[in-house]
C-alpha positions as CSV (number, residue, x, y, z in Angstrom):
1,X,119.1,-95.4,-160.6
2,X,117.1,-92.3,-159.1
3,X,120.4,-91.0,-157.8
4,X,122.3,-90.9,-161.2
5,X,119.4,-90.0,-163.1
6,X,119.9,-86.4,-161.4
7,X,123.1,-86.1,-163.3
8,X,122.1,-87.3,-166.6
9,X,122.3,-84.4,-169.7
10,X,118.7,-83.7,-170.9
11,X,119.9,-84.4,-174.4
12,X,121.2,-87.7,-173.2
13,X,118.4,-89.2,-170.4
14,X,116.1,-91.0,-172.8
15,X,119.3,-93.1,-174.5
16,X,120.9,-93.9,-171.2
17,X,117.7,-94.9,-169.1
18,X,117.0,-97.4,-172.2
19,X,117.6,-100.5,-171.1
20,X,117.5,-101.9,-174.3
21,X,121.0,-100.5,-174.5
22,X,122.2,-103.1,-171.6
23,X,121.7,-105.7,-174.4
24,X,124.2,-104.9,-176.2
25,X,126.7,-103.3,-174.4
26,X,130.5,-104.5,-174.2
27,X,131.4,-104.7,-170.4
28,X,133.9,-102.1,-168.9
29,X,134.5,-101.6,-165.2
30,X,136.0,-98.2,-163.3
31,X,137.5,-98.0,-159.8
32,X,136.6,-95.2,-157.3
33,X,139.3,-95.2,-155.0
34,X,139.7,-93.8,-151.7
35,X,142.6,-93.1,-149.4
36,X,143.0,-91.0,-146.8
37,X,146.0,-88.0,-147.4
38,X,148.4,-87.0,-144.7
39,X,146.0,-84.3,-142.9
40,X,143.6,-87.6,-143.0
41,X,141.0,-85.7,-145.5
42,X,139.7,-88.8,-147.8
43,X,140.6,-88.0,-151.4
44,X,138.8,-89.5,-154.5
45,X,141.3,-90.4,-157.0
46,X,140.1,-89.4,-160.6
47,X,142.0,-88.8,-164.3
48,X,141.8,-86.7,-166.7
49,X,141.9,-88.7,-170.3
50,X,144.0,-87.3,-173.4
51,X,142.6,-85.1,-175.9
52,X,142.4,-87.6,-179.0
53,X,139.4,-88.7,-181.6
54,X,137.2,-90.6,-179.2
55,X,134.1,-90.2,-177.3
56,X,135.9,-89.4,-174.3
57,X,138.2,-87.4,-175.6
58,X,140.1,-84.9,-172.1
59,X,136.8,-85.5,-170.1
60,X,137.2,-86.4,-166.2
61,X,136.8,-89.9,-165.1
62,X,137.6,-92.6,-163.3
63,X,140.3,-94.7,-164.0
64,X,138.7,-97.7,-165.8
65,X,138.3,-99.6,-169.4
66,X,136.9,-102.6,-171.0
67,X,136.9,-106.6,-169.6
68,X,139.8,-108.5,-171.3
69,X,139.1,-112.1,-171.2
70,X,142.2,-112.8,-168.6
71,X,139.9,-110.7,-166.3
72,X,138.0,-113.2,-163.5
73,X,135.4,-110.7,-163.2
74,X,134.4,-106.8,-163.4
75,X,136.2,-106.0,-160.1
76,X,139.8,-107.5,-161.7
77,X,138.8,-105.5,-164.9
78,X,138.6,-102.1,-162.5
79,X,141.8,-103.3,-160.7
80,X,144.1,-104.1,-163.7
81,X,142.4,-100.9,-165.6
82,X,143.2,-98.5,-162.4
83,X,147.0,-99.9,-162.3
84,X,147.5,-99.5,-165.7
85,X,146.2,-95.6,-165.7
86,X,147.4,-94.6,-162.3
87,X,149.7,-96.9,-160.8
88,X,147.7,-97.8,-158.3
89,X,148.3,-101.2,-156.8
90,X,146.0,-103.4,-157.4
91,X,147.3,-105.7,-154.8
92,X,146.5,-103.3,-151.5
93,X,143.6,-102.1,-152.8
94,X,140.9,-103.0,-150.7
95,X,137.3,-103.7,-152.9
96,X,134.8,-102.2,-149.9
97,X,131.1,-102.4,-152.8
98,X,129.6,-101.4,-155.9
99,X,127.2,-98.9,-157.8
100,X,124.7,-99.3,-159.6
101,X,125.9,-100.4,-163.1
102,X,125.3,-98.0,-166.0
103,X,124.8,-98.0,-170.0
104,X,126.7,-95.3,-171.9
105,X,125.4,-95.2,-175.2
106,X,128.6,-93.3,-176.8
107,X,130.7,-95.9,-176.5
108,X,128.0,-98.8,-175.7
109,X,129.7,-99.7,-172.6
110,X,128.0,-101.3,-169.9
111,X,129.6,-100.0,-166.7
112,X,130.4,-101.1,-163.4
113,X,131.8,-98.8,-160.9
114,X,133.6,-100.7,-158.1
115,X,134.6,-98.9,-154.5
116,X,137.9,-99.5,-153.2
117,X,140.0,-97.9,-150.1
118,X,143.7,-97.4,-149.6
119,X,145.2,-97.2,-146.4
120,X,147.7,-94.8,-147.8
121,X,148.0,-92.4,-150.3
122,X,149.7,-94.5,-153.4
123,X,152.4,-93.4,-155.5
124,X,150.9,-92.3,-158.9
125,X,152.2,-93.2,-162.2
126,X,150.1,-91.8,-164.7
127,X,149.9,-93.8,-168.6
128,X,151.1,-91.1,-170.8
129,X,149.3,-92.7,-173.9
130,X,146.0,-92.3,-172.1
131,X,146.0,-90.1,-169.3
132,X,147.1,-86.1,-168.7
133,X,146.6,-85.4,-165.4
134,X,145.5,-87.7,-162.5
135,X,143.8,-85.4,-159.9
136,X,143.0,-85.9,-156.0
137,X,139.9,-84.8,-155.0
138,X,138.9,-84.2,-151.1
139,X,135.5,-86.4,-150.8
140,X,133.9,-83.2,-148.6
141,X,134.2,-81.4,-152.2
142,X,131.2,-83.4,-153.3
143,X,129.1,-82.8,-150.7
144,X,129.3,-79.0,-151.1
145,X,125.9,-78.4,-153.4
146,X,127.5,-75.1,-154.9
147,X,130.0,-76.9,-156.7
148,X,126.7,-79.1,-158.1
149,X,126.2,-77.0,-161.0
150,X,124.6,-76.7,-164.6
151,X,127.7,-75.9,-167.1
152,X,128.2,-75.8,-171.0
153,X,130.1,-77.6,-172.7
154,X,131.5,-78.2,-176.4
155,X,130.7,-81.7,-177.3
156,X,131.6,-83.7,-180.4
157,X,130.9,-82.4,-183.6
158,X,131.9,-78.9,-181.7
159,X,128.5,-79.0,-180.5
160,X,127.4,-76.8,-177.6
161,X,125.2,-78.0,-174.2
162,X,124.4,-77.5,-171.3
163,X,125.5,-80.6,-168.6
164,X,124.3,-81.1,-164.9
165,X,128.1,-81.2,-163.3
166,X,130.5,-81.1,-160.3
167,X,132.0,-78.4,-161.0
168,X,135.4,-78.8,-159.0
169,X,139.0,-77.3,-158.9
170,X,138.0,-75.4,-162.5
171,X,137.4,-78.9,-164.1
172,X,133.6,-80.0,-165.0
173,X,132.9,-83.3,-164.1
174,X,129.8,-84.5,-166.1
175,X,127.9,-87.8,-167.4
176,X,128.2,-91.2,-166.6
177,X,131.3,-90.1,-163.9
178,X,129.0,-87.7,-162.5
179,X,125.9,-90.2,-162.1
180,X,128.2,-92.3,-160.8
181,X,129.3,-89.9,-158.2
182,X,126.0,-88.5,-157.2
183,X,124.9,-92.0,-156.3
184,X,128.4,-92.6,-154.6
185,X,127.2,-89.5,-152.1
186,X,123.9,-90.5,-151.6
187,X,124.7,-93.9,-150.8
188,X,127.9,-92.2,-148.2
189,X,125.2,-89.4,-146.7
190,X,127.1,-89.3,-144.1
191,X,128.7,-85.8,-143.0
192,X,132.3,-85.4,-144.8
Protein backbone atom coordinates (compact mmCIF):
# COMPACT_ATOMS: atom_id res chain seq x y z
CA UNK A 1 0.00 0.00 0.00
CA UNK A 2 3.02 2.35 0.93
CA UNK A 3 4.05 2.09 -2.71
CA UNK A 4 0.74 3.35 -4.26
CA UNK A 5 0.10 5.73 -1.65
CA UNK A 6 3.08 7.80 -3.41
CA UNK A 7 0.88 8.30 -6.38
CA UNK A 8 -2.37 9.09 -4.73
CA UNK A 9 -3.82 13.02 -5.56
CA UNK A 10 -3.77 14.93 -2.25
CA UNK A 11 -7.36 15.82 -2.85
CA UNK A 12 -8.07 12.18 -3.22
CA UNK A 13 -5.69 10.13 -0.37
CA UNK A 14 -8.07 10.31 2.59
CA UNK A 15 -11.21 8.62 0.35
CA UNK A 16 -8.96 6.00 -1.29
CA UNK A 17 -6.96 4.81 1.91
CA UNK A 18 -10.52 4.39 3.59
CA UNK A 19 -11.08 1.09 3.82
CA UNK A 20 -14.45 1.47 4.63
CA UNK A 21 -14.82 1.99 0.90
CA UNK A 22 -13.69 -1.97 0.31
CA UNK A 23 -17.13 -2.73 1.76
CA UNK A 24 -18.93 -1.67 -0.67
CA UNK A 25 -17.13 -1.76 -3.67
CA UNK A 26 -18.30 -3.77 -6.94
CA UNK A 27 -15.31 -5.92 -8.09
CA UNK A 28 -13.36 -5.03 -11.35
CA UNK A 29 -10.03 -6.47 -12.36
CA UNK A 30 -7.27 -4.88 -14.92
CA UNK A 31 -4.41 -6.70 -16.76
CA UNK A 32 -0.77 -5.31 -16.92
CA UNK A 33 0.65 -7.11 -19.66
CA UNK A 34 4.03 -7.60 -20.73
CA UNK A 35 5.70 -8.72 -23.90
CA UNK A 36 8.82 -8.24 -25.11
CA UNK A 37 8.94 -6.15 -28.84
CA UNK A 38 11.28 -7.10 -31.70
CA UNK A 39 14.54 -5.23 -30.33
CA UNK A 40 13.50 -7.38 -27.02
CA UNK A 41 12.72 -4.04 -24.96
CA UNK A 42 9.60 -5.18 -22.59
CA UNK A 43 6.63 -2.96 -23.42
CA UNK A 44 3.71 -2.37 -21.01
CA UNK A 45 0.54 -2.45 -22.84
CA UNK A 46 -1.88 0.42 -21.69
CA UNK A 47 -5.26 2.28 -23.38
CA UNK A 48 -6.35 5.21 -23.68
CA UNK A 49 -10.45 5.24 -22.88
CA UNK A 50 -13.01 7.44 -24.97
CA UNK A 51 -13.90 10.82 -24.13
CA UNK A 52 -17.69 10.19 -22.96
CA UNK A 53 -19.78 11.23 -19.52
CA UNK A 54 -18.06 8.95 -17.01
CA UNK A 55 -15.48 9.06 -14.38
CA UNK A 56 -12.96 7.92 -16.59
CA UNK A 57 -13.67 9.66 -19.25
CA UNK A 58 -9.94 9.67 -22.08
CA UNK A 59 -7.81 8.95 -19.00
CA UNK A 60 -4.85 6.30 -19.38
CA UNK A 61 -5.31 2.86 -18.10
CA UNK A 62 -5.10 -0.43 -18.16
CA UNK A 63 -7.21 -2.58 -20.02
CA UNK A 64 -9.74 -3.82 -17.46
CA UNK A 65 -13.61 -3.61 -16.20
CA UNK A 66 -16.04 -5.10 -13.85
CA UNK A 67 -16.60 -9.11 -12.77
CA UNK A 68 -19.51 -10.58 -14.81
CA UNK A 69 -20.90 -13.57 -13.08
CA UNK A 70 -19.62 -16.05 -16.06
CA UNK A 71 -16.12 -14.89 -14.65
CA UNK A 72 -14.38 -17.93 -12.36
CA UNK A 73 -12.50 -15.33 -10.65
CA UNK A 74 -10.77 -11.73 -10.82
CA UNK A 75 -7.95 -13.05 -13.12
CA UNK A 76 -10.76 -14.38 -15.94
CA UNK A 77 -12.47 -10.89 -15.33
CA UNK A 78 -8.80 -9.17 -16.31
CA UNK A 79 -8.46 -11.72 -19.22
CA UNK A 80 -11.89 -11.47 -20.90
CA UNK A 81 -11.81 -7.52 -20.01
CA UNK A 82 -8.15 -7.21 -21.84
CA UNK A 83 -9.46 -9.26 -24.96
CA UNK A 84 -12.35 -7.42 -25.26
CA UNK A 85 -10.42 -3.82 -25.28
CA UNK A 86 -7.24 -4.88 -26.94
CA UNK A 87 -7.47 -8.06 -28.55
CA UNK A 88 -5.22 -9.61 -26.64
CA UNK A 89 -5.49 -13.36 -26.28
CA UNK A 90 -6.50 -14.42 -23.38
CA UNK A 91 -5.56 -17.87 -24.18
CA UNK A 92 -1.44 -17.22 -24.42
CA UNK A 93 -1.44 -14.93 -21.92
CA UNK A 94 0.58 -16.07 -19.19
CA UNK A 95 -0.83 -14.87 -15.38
CA UNK A 96 2.92 -14.44 -13.70
CA UNK A 97 1.08 -12.39 -9.91
CA UNK A 98 -0.78 -9.71 -8.60
CA UNK A 99 -0.83 -6.15 -6.85
CA UNK A 100 -2.08 -5.08 -4.24
CA UNK A 101 -5.89 -4.56 -4.68
CA UNK A 102 -7.16 -1.01 -4.64
CA UNK A 103 -10.59 1.07 -3.87
CA UNK A 104 -11.45 3.82 -6.30
CA UNK A 105 -14.04 5.76 -4.79
CA UNK A 106 -15.29 7.49 -8.25
CA UNK A 107 -16.58 4.66 -9.56
CA UNK A 108 -16.62 2.38 -6.18
CA UNK A 109 -14.63 -0.26 -7.73
CA UNK A 110 -12.66 -2.46 -5.90
CA UNK A 111 -9.61 -3.37 -8.08
CA UNK A 112 -7.43 -5.99 -8.81
CA UNK A 113 -4.52 -5.57 -11.01
CA UNK A 114 -3.30 -8.97 -12.40
CA UNK A 115 0.42 -9.32 -14.14
CA UNK A 116 0.59 -11.22 -17.27
CA UNK A 117 3.52 -11.87 -19.90
CA UNK A 118 3.43 -12.52 -23.63
CA UNK A 119 5.98 -14.18 -25.42
CA UNK A 120 5.21 -12.11 -28.42
CA UNK A 121 4.04 -8.91 -29.18
CA UNK A 122 0.10 -9.64 -29.94
CA UNK A 123 -1.84 -8.26 -32.60
CA UNK A 124 -3.98 -5.39 -31.27
CA UNK A 125 -7.55 -4.75 -31.94
CA UNK A 126 -8.68 -1.88 -30.15
CA UNK A 127 -12.94 -1.73 -29.07
CA UNK A 128 -13.87 1.38 -30.80
CA UNK A 129 -16.91 1.87 -28.39
CA UNK A 130 -14.46 2.09 -25.49
CA UNK A 131 -10.99 2.65 -26.39
CA UNK A 132 -9.05 5.50 -28.68
CA UNK A 133 -5.72 4.54 -28.73
CA UNK A 134 -3.98 1.55 -27.22
CA UNK A 135 -0.30 2.62 -26.46
CA UNK A 136 3.02 0.47 -25.93
CA UNK A 137 5.09 1.62 -23.38
CA UNK A 138 8.88 0.44 -22.96
CA UNK A 139 8.93 -0.80 -19.10
CA UNK A 140 12.68 1.25 -18.71
CA UNK A 141 10.24 4.44 -19.22
CA UNK A 142 8.98 3.95 -15.63
CA UNK A 143 11.97 3.62 -14.08
CA UNK A 144 13.25 6.99 -15.38
CA UNK A 145 12.30 9.38 -12.15
CA UNK A 146 12.05 12.55 -14.54
CA UNK A 147 9.16 11.34 -16.15
CA UNK A 148 7.70 10.94 -12.27
CA UNK A 149 6.19 14.19 -12.22
CA UNK A 150 3.58 16.55 -10.48
CA UNK A 151 0.99 17.74 -13.49
CA UNK A 152 -2.42 19.59 -13.65
CA UNK A 153 -5.08 18.45 -14.76
CA UNK A 154 -8.87 19.40 -15.65
CA UNK A 155 -11.03 17.02 -13.72
CA UNK A 156 -14.82 16.62 -13.74
CA UNK A 157 -16.91 19.40 -13.18
CA UNK A 158 -13.92 21.31 -15.31
CA UNK A 159 -12.20 21.36 -12.12
CA UNK A 160 -8.48 22.06 -11.97
CA UNK A 161 -5.62 19.90 -9.88
CA UNK A 162 -2.61 19.17 -9.45
CA UNK A 163 -1.85 14.95 -9.84
CA UNK A 164 1.42 13.06 -8.81
CA UNK A 165 1.89 11.27 -12.59
CA UNK A 166 4.03 9.42 -15.12
CA UNK A 167 4.34 11.69 -17.34
CA UNK A 168 5.22 9.64 -20.63
CA UNK A 169 5.11 10.09 -24.46
CA UNK A 170 3.02 13.59 -23.79
CA UNK A 171 0.29 11.57 -22.00
CA UNK A 172 -0.21 11.86 -18.03
CA UNK A 173 -0.73 8.90 -16.39
CA UNK A 174 -2.33 9.45 -12.90
CA UNK A 175 -4.50 7.72 -10.10
CA UNK A 176 -5.33 4.42 -9.36
CA UNK A 177 -3.20 3.37 -12.87
CA UNK A 178 -0.45 5.23 -11.57
CA UNK A 179 -0.50 3.60 -7.91
CA UNK A 180 -0.80 0.73 -9.50
CA UNK A 181 2.30 1.20 -11.46
CA UNK A 182 4.49 2.61 -8.88
CA UNK A 183 3.94 -0.49 -6.84
CA UNK A 184 4.46 -2.60 -10.18
CA UNK A 185 8.26 -0.89 -10.19
CA UNK A 186 8.97 -1.28 -6.74
CA UNK A 187 7.96 -4.67 -6.52
CA UNK A 188 10.36 -5.20 -10.31
CA UNK A 189 13.42 -2.96 -8.69
CA UNK A 190 15.33 -4.58 -10.79
CA UNK A 191 17.52 -2.54 -13.39
CA UNK A 192 15.35 -2.12 -16.87
Amino acid sequence: MSSQAKMVPATRRKEILNTKGYLNGRKAAVLICFYPDHHQNIQLVLIKRNVYDGVHSGQISFPGGKHEQEDTDLVQTALREAMEETGIDRHKVQVIGKLSSIYIPPSNYFVQPVLGWLSTEPEFVPEVAEVSEILRIPLSEFSNPGNMQEKEIIHRNSQKMMVPCYYIQGHIIWGATAMMLSEMIDILSFEF
